[in-house]
Backbone as CSV, one residue per row, in Angstrom:
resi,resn,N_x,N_y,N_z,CA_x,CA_y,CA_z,C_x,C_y,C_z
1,UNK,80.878,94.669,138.124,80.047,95.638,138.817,80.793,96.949,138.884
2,UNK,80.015,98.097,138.257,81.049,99.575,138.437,79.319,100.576,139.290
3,UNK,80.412,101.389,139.382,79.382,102.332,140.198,78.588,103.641,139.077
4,UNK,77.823,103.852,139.638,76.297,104.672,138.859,76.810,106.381,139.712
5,UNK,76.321,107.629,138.856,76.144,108.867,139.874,74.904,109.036,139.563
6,UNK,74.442,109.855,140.533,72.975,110.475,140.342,73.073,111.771,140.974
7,UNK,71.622,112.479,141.065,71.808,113.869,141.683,71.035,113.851,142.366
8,UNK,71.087,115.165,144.059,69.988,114.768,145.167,70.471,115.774,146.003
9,UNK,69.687,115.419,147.128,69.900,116.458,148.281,71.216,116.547,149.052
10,UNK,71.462,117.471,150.008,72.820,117.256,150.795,72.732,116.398,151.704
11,UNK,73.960,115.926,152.360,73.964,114.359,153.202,75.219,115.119,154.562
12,UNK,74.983,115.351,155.429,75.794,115.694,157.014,76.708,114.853,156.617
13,UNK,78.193,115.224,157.177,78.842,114.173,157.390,78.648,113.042,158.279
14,UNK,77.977,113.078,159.455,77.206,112.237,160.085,76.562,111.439,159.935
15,UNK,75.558,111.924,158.345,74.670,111.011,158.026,75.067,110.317,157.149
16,UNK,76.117,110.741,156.569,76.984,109.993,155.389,77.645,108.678,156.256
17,UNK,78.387,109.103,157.362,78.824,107.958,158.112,77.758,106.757,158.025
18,UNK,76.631,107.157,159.304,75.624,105.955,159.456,75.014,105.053,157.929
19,UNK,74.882,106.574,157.067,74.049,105.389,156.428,75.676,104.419,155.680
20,UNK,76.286,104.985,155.545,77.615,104.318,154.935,77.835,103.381,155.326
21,UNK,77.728,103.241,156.972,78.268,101.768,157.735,76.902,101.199,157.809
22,UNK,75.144,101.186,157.498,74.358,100.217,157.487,74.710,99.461,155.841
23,UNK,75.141,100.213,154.923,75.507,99.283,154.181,75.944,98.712,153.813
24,UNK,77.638,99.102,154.405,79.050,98.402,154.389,77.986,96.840,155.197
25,UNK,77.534,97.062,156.775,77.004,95.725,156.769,76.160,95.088,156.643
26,UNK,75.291,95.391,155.366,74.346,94.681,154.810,75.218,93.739,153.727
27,UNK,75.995,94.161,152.582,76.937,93.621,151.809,77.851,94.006,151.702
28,UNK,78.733,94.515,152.465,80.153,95.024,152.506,80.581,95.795,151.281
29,UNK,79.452,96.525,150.376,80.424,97.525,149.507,80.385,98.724,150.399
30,UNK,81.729,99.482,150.289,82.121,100.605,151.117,82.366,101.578,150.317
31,UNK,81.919,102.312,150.740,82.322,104.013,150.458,83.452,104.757,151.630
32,UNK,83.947,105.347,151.347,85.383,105.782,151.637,84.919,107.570,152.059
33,UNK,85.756,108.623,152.505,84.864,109.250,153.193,85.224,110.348,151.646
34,UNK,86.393,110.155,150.950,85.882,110.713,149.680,85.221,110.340,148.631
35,UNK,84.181,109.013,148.827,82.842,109.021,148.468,81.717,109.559,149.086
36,UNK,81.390,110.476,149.747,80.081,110.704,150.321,79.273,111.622,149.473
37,UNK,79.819,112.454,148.377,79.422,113.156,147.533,78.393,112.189,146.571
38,UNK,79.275,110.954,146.196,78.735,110.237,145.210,77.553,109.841,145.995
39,UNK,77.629,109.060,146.994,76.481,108.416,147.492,75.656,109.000,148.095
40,UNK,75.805,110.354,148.446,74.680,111.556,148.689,73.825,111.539,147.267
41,UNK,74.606,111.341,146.224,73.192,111.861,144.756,73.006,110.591,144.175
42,UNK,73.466,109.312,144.843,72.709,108.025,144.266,71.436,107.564,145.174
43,UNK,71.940,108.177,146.463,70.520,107.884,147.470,69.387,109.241,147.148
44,UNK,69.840,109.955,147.150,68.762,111.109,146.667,67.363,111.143,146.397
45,UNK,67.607,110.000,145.157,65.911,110.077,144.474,65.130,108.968,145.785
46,UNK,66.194,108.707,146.125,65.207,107.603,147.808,64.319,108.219,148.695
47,UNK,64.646,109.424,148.500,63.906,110.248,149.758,62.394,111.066,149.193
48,UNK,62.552,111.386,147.931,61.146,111.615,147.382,60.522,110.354,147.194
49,UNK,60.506,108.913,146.446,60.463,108.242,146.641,59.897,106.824,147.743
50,UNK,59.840,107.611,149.436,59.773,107.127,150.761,59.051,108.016,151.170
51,UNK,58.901,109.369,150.838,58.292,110.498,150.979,58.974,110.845,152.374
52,UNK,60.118,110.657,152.472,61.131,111.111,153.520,61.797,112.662,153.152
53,UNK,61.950,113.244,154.197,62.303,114.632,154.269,64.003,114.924,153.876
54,UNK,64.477,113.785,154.208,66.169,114.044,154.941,66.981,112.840,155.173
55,UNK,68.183,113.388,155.075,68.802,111.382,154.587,69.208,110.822,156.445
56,UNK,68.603,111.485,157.545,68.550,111.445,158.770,66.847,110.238,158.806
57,UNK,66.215,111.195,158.327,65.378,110.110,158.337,64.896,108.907,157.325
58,UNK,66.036,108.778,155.883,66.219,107.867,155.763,67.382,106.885,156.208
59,UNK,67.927,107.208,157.329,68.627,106.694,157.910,67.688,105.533,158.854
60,UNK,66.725,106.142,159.822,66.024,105.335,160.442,65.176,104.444,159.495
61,UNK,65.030,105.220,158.145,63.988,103.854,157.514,65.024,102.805,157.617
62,UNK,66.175,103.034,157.357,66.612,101.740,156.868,67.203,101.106,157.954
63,UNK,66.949,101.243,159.026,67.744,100.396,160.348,66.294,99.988,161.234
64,UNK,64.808,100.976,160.818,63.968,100.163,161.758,62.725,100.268,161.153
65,UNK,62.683,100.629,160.149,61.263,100.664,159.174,60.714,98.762,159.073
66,UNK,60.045,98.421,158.869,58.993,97.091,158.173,60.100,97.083,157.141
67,UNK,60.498,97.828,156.286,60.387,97.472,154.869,61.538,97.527,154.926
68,UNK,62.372,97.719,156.106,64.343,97.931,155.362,64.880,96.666,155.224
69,UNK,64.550,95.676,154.857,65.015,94.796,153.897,64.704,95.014,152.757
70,UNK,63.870,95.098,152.222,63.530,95.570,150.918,64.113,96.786,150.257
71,UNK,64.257,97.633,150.714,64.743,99.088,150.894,66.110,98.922,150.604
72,UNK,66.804,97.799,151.419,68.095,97.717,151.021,68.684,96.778,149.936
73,UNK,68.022,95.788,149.622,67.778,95.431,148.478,67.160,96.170,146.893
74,UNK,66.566,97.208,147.186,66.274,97.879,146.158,67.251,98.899,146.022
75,UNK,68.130,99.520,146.890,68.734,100.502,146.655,70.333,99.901,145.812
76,UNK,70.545,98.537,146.108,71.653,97.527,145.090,71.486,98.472,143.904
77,UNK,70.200,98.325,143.322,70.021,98.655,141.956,70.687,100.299,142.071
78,UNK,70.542,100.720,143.213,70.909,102.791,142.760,72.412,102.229,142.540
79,UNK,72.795,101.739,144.263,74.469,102.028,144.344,75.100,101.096,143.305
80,UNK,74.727,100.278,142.510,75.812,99.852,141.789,75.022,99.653,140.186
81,UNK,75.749,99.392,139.129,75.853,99.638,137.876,76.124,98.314,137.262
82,UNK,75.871,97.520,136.388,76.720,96.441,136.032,76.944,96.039,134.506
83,UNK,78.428,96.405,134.266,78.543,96.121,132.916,79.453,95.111,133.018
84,UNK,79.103,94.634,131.833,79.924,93.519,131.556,79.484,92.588,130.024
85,UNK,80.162,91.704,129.573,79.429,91.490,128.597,79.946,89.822,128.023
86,UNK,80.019,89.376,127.118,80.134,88.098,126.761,81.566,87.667,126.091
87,UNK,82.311,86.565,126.527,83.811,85.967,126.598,84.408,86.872,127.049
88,UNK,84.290,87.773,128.305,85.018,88.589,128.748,86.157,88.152,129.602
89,UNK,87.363,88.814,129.200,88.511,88.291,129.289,89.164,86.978,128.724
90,UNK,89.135,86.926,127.549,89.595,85.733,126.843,90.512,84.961,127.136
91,UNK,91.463,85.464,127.419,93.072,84.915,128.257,93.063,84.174,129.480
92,UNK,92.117,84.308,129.916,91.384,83.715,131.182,90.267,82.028,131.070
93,UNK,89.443,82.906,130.100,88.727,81.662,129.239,89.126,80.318,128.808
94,UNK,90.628,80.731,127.863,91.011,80.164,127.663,92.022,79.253,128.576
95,UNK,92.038,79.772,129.502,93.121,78.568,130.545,92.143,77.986,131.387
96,UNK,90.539,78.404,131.505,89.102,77.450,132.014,88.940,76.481,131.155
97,UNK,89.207,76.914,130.090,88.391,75.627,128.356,89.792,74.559,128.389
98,UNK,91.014,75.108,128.326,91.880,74.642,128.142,92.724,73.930,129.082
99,UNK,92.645,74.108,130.351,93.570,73.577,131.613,92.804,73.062,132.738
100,UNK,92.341,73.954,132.908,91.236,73.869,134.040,89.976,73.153,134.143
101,UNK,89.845,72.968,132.883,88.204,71.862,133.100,89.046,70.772,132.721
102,UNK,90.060,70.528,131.624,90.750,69.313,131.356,91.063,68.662,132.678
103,UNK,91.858,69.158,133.583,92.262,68.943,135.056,91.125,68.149,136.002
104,UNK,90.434,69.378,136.006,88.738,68.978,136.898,88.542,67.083,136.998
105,UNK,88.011,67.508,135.112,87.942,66.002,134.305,88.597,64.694,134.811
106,UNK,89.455,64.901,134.450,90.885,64.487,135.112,91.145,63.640,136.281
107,UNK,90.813,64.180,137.089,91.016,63.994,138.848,89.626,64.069,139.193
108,UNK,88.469,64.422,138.724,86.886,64.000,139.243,86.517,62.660,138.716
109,UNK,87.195,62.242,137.698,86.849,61.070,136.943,87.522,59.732,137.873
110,UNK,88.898,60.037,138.086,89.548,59.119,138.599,88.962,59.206,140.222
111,UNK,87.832,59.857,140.533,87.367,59.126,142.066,85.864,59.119,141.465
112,UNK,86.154,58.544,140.134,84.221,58.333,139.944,83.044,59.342,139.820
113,UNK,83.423,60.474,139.869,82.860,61.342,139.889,82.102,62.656,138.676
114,UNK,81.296,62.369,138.179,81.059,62.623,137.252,80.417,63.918,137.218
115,UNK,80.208,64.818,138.147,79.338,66.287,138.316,80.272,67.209,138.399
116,UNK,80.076,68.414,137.956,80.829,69.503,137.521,79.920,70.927,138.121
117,UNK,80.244,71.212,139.250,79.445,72.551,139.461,80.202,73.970,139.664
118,UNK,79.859,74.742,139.088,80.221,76.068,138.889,79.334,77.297,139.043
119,UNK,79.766,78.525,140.150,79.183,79.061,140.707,79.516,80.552,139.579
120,UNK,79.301,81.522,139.433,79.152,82.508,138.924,78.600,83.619,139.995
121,UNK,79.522,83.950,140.640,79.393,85.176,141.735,79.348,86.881,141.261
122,UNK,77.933,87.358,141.504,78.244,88.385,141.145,78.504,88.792,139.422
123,UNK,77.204,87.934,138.745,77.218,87.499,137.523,76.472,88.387,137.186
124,UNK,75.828,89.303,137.602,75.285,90.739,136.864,74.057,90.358,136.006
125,UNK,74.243,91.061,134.649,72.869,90.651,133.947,73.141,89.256,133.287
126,UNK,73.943,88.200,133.393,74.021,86.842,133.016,74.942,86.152,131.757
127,UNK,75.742,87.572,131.578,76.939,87.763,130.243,77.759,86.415,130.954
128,UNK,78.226,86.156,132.007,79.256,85.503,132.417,78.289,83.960,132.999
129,UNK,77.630,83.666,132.884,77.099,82.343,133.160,76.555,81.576,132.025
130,UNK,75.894,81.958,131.042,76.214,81.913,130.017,76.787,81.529,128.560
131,UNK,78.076,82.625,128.915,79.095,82.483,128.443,79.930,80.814,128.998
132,UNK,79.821,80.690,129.882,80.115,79.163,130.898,79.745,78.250,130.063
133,UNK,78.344,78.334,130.161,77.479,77.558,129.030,77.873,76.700,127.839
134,UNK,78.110,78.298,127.265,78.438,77.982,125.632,79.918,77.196,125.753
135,UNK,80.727,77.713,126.821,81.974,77.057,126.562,82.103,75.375,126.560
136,UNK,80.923,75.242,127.751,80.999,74.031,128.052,80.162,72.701,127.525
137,UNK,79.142,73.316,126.540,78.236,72.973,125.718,78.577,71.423,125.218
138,UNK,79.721,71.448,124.540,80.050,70.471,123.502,81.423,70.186,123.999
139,UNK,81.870,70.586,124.914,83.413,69.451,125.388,82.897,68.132,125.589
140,UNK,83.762,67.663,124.611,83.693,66.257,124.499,83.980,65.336,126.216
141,UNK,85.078,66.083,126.598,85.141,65.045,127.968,84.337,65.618,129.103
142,UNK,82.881,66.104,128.475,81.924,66.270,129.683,80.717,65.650,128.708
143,UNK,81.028,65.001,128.573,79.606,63.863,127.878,79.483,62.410,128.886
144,UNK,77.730,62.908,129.309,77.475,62.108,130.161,77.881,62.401,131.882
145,UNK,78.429,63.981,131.888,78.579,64.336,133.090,77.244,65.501,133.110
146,UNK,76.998,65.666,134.880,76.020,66.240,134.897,76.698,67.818,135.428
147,UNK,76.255,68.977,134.445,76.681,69.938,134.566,76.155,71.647,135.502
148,UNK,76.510,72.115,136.550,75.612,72.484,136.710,76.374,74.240,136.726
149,UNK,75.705,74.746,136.160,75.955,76.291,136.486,74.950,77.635,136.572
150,UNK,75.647,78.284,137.981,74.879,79.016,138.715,74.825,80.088,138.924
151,UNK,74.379,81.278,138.879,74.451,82.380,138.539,73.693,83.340,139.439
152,UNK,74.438,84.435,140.367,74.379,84.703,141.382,74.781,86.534,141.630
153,UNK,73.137,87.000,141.751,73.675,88.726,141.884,73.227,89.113,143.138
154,UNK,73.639,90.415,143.839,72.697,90.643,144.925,71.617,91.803,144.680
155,UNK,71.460,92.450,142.973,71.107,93.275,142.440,69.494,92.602,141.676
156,UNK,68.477,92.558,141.985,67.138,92.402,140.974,67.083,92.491,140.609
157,UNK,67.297,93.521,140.013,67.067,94.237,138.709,67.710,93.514,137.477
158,UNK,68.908,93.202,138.087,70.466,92.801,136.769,69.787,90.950,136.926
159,UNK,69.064,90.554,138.137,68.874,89.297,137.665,67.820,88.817,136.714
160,UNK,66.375,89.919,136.646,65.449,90.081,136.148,65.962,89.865,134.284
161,UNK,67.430,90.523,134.677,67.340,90.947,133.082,68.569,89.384,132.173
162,UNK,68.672,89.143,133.796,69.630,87.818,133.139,68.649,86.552,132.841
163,UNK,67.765,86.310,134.013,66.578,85.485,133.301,65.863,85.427,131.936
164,UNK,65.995,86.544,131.439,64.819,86.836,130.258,66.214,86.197,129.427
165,UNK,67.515,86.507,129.400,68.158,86.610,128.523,68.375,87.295,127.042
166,UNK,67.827,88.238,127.114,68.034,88.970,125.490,69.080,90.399,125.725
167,UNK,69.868,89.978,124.789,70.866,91.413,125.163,71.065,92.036,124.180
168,UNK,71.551,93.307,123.725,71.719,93.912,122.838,73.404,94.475,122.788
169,UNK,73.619,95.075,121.662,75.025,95.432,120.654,76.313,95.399,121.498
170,UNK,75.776,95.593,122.762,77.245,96.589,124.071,77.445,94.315,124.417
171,UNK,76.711,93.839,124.559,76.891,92.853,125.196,78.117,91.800,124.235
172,UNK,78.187,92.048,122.975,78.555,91.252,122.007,80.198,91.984,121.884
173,UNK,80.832,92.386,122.427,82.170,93.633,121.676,83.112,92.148,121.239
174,UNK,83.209,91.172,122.750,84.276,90.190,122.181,83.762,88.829,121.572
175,UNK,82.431,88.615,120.940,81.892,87.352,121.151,82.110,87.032,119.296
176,UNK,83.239,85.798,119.361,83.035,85.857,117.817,81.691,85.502,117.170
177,UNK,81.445,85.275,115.879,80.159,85.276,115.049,79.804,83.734,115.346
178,UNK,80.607,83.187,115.709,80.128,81.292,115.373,79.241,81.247,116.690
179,UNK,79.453,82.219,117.796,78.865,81.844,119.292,77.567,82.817,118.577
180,UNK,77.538,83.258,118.138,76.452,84.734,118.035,75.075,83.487,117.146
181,UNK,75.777,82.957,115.945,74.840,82.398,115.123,74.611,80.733,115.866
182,UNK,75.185,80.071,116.843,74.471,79.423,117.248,74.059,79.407,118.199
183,UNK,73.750,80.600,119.118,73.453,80.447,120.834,72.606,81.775,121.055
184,UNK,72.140,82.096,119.827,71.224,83.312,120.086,70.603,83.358,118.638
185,UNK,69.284,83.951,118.917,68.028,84.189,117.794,68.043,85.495,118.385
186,UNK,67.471,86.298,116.963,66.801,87.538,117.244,65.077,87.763,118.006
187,UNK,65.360,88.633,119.075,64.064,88.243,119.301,63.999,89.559,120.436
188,UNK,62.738,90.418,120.367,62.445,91.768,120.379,63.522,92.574,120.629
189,UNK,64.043,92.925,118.856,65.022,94.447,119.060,66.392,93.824,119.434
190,UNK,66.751,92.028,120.794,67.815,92.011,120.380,68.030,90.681,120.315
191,UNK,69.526,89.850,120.812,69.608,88.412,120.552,69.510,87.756,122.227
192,UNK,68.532,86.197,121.570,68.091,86.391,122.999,68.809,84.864,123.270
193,UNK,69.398,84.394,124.519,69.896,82.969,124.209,69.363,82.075,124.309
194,UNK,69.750,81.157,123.115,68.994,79.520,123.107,68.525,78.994,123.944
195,UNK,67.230,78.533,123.921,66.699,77.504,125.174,67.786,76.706,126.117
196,UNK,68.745,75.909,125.319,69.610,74.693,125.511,70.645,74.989,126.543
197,UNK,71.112,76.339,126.099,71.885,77.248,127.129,71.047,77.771,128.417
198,UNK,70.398,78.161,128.229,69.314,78.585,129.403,69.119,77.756,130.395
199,UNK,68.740,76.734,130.070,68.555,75.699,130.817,70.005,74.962,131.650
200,UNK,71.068,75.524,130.945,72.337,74.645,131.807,72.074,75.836,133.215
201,UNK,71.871,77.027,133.095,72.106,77.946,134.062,70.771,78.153,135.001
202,UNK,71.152,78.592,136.162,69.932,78.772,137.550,70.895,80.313,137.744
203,UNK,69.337,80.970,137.854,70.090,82.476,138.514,69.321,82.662,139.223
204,UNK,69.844,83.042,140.591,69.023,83.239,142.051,69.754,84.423,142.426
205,UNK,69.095,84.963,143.229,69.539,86.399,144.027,70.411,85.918,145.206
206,UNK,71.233,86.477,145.471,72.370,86.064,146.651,73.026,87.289,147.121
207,UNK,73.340,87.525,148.352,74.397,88.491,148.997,75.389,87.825,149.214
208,UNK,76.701,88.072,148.592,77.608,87.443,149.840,77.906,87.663,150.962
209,UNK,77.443,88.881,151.593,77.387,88.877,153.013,76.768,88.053,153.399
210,UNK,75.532,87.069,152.728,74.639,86.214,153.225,75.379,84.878,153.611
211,UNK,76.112,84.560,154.810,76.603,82.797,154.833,75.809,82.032,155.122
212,UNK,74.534,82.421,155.370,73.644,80.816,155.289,73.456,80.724,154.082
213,UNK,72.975,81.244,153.027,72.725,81.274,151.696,73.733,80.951,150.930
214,UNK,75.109,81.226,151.251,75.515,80.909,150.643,76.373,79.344,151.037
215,UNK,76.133,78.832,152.498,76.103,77.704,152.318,75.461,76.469,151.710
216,UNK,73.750,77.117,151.503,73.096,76.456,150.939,73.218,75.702,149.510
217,UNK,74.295,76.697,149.080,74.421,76.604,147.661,75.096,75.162,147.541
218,UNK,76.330,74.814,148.571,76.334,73.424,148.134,78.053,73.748,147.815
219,UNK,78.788,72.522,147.909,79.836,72.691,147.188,80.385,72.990,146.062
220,UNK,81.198,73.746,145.403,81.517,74.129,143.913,82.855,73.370,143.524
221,UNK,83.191,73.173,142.198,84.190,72.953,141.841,85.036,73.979,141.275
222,UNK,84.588,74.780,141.018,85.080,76.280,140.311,83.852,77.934,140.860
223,UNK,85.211,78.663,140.935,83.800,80.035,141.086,84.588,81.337,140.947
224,UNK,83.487,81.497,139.499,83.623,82.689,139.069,83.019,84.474,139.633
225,UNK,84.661,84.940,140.450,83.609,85.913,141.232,84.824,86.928,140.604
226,UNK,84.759,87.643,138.950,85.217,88.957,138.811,84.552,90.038,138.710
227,UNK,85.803,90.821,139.203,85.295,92.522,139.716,84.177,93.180,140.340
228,UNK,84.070,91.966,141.886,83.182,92.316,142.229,84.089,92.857,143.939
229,UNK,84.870,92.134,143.872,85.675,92.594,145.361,86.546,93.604,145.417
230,UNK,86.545,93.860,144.066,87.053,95.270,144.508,86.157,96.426,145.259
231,UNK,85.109,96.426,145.319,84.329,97.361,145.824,84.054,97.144,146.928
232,UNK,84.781,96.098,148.150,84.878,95.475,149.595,86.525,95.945,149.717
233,UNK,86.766,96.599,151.559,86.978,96.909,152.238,88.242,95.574,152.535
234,UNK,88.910,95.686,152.824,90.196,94.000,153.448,88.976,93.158,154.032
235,UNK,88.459,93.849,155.329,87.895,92.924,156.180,86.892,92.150,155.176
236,UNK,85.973,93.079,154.806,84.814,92.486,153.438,85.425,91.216,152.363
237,UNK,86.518,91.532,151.919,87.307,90.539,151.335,87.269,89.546,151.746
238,UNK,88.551,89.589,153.131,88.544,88.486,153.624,87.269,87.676,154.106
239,UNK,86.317,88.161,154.482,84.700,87.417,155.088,84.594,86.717,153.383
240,UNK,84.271,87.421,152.271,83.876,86.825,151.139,84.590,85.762,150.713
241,UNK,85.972,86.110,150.919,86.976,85.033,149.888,87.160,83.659,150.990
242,UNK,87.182,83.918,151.979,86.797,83.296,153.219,85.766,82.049,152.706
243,UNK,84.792,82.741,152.610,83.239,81.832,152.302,83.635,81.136,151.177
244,UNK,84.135,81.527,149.954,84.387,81.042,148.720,85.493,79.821,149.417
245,UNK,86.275,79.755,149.933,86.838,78.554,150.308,86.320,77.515,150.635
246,UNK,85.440,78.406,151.755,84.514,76.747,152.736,83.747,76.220,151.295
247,UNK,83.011,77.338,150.533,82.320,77.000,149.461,83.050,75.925,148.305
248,UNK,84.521,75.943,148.138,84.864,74.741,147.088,84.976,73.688,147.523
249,UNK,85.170,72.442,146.525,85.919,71.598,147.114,87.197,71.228,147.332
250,UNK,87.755,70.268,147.529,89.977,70.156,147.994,89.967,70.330,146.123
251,UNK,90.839,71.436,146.114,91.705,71.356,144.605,90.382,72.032,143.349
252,UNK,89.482,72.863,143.934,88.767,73.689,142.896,89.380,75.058,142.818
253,UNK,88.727,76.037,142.082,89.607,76.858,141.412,88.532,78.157,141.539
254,UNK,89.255,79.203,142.042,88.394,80.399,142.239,89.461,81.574,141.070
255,UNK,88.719,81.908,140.582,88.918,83.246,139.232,88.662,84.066,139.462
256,UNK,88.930,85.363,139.828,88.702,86.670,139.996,88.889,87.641,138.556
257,UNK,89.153,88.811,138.912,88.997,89.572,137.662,90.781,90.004,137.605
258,UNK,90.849,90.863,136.265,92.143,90.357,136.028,93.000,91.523,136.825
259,UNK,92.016,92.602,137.588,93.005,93.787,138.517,92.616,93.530,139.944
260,UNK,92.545,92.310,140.396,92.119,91.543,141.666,93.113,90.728,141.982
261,UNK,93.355,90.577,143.260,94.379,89.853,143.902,93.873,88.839,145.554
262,UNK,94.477,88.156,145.683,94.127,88.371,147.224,95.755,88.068,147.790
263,UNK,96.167,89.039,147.373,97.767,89.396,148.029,97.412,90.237,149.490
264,UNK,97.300,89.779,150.250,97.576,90.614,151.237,96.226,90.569,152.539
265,UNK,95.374,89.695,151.387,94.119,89.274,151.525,93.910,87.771,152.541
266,UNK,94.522,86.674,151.887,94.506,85.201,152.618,95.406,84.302,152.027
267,UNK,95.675,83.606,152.806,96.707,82.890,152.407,96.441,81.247,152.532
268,UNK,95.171,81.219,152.138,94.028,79.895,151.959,94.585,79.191,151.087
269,UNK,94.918,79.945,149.737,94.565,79.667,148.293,96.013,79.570,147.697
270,UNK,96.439,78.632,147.174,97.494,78.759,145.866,97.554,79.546,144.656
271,UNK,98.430,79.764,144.413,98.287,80.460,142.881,98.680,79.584,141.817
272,UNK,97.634,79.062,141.463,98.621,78.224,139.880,98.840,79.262,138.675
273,UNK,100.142,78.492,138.078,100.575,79.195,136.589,100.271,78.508,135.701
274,UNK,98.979,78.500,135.205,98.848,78.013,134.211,99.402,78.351,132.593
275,UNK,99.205,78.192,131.697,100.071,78.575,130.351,98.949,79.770,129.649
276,UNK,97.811,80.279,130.244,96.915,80.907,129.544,96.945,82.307,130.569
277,UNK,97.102,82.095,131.867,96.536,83.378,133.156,96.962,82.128,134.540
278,UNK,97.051,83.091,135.681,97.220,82.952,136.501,95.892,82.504,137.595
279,UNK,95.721,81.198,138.534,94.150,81.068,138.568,94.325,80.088,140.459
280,UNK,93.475,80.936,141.063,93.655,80.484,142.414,93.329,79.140,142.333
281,UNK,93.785,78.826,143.547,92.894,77.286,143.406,92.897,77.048,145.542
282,UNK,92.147,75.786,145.472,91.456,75.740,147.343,92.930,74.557,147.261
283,UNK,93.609,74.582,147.933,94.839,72.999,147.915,93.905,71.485,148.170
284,UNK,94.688,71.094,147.742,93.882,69.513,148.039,94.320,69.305,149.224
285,UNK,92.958,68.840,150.069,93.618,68.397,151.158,94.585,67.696,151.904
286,UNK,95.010,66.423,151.097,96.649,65.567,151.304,97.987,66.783,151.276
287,UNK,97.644,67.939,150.191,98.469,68.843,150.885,98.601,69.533,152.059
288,UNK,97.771,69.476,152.844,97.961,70.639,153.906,97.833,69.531,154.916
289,UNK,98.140,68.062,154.735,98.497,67.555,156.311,97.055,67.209,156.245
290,UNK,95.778,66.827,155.825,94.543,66.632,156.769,94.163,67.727,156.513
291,UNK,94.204,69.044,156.898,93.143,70.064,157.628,92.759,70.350,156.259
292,UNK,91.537,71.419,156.714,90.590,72.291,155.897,91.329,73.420,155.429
């Protein structure tokens, strides 16, 4: 997720505050007070739009209007941007294909356990769930396990476009030709992905500010949430990475992006060294004595 500019009217420092902090707590992305320029000309076209005069009185739409849920859900699409695209970050990939699902396998098998679920946080237009997919398609030691992966934006727009699945030229930079010719057909203008893949993935709209929702989701064994916390505040962090804990199970594995940390952040999570990248993980519970 990167950020969008646009152009628009002037914003008070006042009004830059309020509306700044209704959205820091709707989903905790923050603007900083040398963002108010930017987010003065991404809210902009909102106010012709609402047929509002002044970002004062789109201030009140969005704290007591009927519609400011919606309102704030539609404006996801102004304030944020989402690129991203397919096997992104390979070095990473490769210690999921290679260490990390071997492991899973491993230690889910030996308590009988045959389901594999994986969350995709903040999965944009659907490059990174996907991509999950294809990796996990044909591993041999997930035959006969039931696989599930989930795919999760707080943006409509980017989910609209991950459902349909057809992407074009920008989406492909790292994807070699063998994934291209079997996991996508041409189909209007670009390549759209295989039924077979489609079907391993569910993409639903989610906030992570949302914790009932995102309890609903159920326990994970893995969850993919890069470059999306960088655009949260410590406190925002910690609430998210927080949830992502309660959200795994003892000894699953949370992946961030590769200029993300949670140094300084929580001290929940281990760091394993794997031989490919470096990759959090929740401790098993026999380590920590019992507790959660």
């Amino acid at each position: 997720m990167t950020l969008s500019l646009d152009t628009g009217q002037t914003m008070s420092d006042d009004e830059f505050r309020i509306i700044r902090d209704s959205i820091y707590s709707h989903c905790g992305i923050f603007f900083d007070d040398d963002s108010k320029y930017l987010l003065e000309k991404r809210l902009a076209r909102r106010l012709p739009a609402l047929s509002l005069n002044n970002f004062r009185e789109y201030y009140h739409f969005l704290k007591y209007d009927r519609n400011k849920d919606q309102e704030m859900m539609d404006i996801m699409d102004v304030l944020t941007t989402n690129e991203t695209y397919f096997f992104r970050e390979s070095f990473q990939l490769s210690a999921f294909t290679d260490e990390v699902i071997p492991e899973l396998i491993s230690v889910k098998s030996a308590r009988g356990d045959r389901t594999l679920r994986i969350w995709s946080a903040g999965c944009s237009t659907g490059e990174e769930p996907y991509t999950i997919a294809m990796l996990l398609r044909d591993m041999p030691g997930l035959r006969g396990w039931k696989v599930e992966i989930i795919g999760t934006d707080i943006s409509q727009r980017v989910l609209q476009h991950a459902r349909r699945g057809v992407y074009t030229k920008s989406s492909f930079r790292a994807t070699e030709e063998r994934y291209i010719k079997r996991f996508f057909y041409e189909y209007d203008g670009g390549l759209k992905v295989t039924d077979d893949i489609r079907e391993m993935v569910t993409i639903s709209h989610l906030n992570l500010f949302d914790k009932i929702r995102m309890m609903m989701l159920g326990k994970m064994d893995l969850i993919f949430c890069r470059n999306v916390i960088i655009y949260f505040d410590l406190a925002a962090k910690k609430r998210v990475v927080e949830e992502f804990h309660r959200s795994l199970n003892d000894g699953g594995f949370l992946l961030l992006g590769h200029s993300e940390s949670l140094m300084n952040v929580t001290t929940l999570f281990t760091l394993r060294h794997f031989k490919n990248d470096m990759i959090y993980q929740r401790p098993e519970r026999s380590a920590l004595g019992g507790g959660s």
